[in-house]
C-alpha positions in Angstrom: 166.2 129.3 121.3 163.3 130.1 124.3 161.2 132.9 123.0 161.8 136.4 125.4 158.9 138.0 127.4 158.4 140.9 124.6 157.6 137.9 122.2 155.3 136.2 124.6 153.4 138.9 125.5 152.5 140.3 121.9 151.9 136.9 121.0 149.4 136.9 124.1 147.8 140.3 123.3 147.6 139.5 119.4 145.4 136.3 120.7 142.9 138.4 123.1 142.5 140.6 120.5 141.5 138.1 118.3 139.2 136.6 120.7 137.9 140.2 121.2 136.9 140.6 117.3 135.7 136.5 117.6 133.4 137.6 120.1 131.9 141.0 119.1 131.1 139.5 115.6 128.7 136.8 117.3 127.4 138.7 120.3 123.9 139.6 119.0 123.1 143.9 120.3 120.7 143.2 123.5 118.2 146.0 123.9 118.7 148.3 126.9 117.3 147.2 130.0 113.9 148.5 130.6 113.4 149.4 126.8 111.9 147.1 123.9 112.7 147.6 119.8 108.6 148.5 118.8 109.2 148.1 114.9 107.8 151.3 113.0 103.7 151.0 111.9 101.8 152.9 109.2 99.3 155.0 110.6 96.1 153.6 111.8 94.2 156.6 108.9 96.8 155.3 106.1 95.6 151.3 107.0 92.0 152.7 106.9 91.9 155.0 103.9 93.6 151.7 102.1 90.9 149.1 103.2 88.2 151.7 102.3 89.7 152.2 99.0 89.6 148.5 98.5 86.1 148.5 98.9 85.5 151.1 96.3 88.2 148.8 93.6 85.1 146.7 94.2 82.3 148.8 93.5 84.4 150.2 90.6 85.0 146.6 89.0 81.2 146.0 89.4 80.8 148.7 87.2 83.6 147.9 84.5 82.0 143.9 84.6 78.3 145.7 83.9 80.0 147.9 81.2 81.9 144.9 79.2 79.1 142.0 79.8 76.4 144.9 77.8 79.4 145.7 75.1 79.8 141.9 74.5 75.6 141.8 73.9 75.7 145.0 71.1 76.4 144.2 67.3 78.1 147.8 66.9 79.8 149.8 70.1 79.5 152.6 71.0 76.1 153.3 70.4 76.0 157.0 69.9 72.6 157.5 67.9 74.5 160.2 65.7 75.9 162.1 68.6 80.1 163.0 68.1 82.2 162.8 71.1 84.5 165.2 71.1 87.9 162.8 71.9 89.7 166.1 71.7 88.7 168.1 74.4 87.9 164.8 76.6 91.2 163.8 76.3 92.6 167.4 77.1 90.8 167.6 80.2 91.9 163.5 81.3 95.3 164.8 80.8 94.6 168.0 83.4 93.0 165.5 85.4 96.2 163.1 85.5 98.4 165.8 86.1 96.6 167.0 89.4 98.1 163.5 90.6 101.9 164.2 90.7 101.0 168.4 91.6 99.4 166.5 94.6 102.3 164.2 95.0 104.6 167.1 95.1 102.2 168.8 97.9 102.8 165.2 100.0 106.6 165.4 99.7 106.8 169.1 100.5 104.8 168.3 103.6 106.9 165.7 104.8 110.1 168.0 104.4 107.8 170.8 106.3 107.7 173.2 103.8 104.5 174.1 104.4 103.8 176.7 102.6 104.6 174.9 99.4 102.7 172.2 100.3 99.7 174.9 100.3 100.5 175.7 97.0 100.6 172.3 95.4 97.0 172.0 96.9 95.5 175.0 95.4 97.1 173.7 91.9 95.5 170.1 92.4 92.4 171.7 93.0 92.1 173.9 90.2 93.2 170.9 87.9 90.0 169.2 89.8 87.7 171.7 89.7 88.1 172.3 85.7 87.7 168.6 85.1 84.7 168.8 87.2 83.4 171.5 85.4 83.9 170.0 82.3 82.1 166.7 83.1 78.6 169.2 84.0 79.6 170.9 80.3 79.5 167.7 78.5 75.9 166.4 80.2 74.5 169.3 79.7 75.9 169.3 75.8 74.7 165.6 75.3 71.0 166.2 77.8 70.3 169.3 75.2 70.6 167.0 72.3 68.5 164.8 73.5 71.2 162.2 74.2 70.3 161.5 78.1 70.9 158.3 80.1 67.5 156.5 78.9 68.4 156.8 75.3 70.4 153.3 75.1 73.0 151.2 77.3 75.5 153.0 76.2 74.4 156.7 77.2 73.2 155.2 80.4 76.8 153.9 81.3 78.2 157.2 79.7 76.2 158.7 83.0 76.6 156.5 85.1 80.2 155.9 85.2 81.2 159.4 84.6 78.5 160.6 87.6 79.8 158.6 89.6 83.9 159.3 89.1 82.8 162.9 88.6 81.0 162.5 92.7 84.9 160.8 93.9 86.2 163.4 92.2 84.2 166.0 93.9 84.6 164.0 97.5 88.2 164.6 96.9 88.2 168.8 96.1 86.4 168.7 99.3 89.0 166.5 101.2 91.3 169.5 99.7 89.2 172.1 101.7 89.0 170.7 104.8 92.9 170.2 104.3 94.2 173.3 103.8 92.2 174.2 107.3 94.2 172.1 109.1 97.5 173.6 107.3 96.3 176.7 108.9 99.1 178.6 110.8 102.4 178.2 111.1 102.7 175.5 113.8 100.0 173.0 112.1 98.4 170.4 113.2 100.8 167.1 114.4 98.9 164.6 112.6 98.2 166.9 109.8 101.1 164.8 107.5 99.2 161.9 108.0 95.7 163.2 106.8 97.5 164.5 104.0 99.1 161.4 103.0 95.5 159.8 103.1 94.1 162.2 101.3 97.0 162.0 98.3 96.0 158.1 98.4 92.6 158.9 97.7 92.9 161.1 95.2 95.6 159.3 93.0 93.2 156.5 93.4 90.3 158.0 91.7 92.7 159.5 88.7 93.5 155.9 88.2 90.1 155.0 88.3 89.4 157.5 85.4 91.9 156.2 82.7 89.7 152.8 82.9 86.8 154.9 82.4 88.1 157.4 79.8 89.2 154.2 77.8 85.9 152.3 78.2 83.2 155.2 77.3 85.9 157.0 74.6 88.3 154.5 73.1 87.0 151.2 73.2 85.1 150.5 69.9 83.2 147.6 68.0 81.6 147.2 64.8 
């Protein structure tokens, strides 16, 4: 029995459909004429806040290599010529110091949502958090100085000043970073690019906490003999 015309002609449009679906599946999406896909790049600060910090994981592995080559050459580590470190108040103050990292963090994110005026806020907390560690690393030279416990005593109190002098200056770099910051968070509109400086900012900063658990566990934990 011949097939009718209904039959033949869903038959035929079951087929173009077919070749329809065939052929949408393999056509590859061509751009719009006059317009070309750029694929998204980080921003030139963020690429230049990471190479600088590269630079300073350098200098700050220089330091660590000088700190473990002079342990390895001392019978009893550390050398504190009868001064007491006091682990608890150091360690109170590293844990303020790590927690200005996520308060920052927070800050970052807020900005990025453009809730600005919480992203103020979380400044002014990782500041504070800054600023006391800060002021705690002056309390405790001036503590070990008065006791006659100064960076020419031995190698160990001259790494104890050097290494803490010099996370105690990134540290300061960064509360100023914070400063200039919140000027460019001024008023409600803001600055366009002010997300990005943020950004490289927040960078920075968790950088140098990171840098300070290395420290904190060299110069406080680490121990010999």
């Amino acid at each position: 029995m011949a097939p009718d015309g209904a039959q033949v002609f869903g038959a035929d449009r079951l087929t173009s459909a077919r070749k329809d679906a065939v052929t949408q599946a393999l056509t590859v999406e061509q751009p719009a004429p006059g317009r070309r896909h750029v694929p998204e790049r980080p921003p030139l600060l963020a690429v230049g806040v990471m190479i600088w910090l590269g630079s300073e994981l350098m200098f700050f592995s220089g330091l660590f290599a000088a700190y473990f080559t002079i342990r390895a050459h001392a019978a009893t580590w550390p050398l504190l010529q009868g001064q007491k470190l006091d682990y608890v108040q150091a360690g109170i103050f590293s844990v303020i110091l790590l927690v200005s990292s996520p308060t920052f963090q927070l800050g970052v994110w807020a900005q990025e949502r453009g809730e600005r005026r919480k992203a103020k806020a979380w400044i002014y907390t990782s500041f504070i958090l800054g600023a006391g560690f800060v002021a705690n690393t002056l309390y405790e030279w001036h503590d070990f100085a008065s006791s006659h416990h100064g960076p020419g005593l031995n190698a160990y109190w001259s790494l104890f000043f050097v290494m803490t002098g010099i996370h105690g200056l990134h540290v300061t770099l960064g509360l100023i970073a914070m400063i200039f910051l919140l000027g460019r968070l001024r008023g409600p509109a803001g600055d366009p690019g002010e997300t990005n400086v943020y950004q490289a900012v927040g960078y920075y900063w968790h950088f140098v906490d990171f840098m300070w658990v290395g420290i904190f566990s060299c110069l406080f934990l680490l121990k010999s003999g």
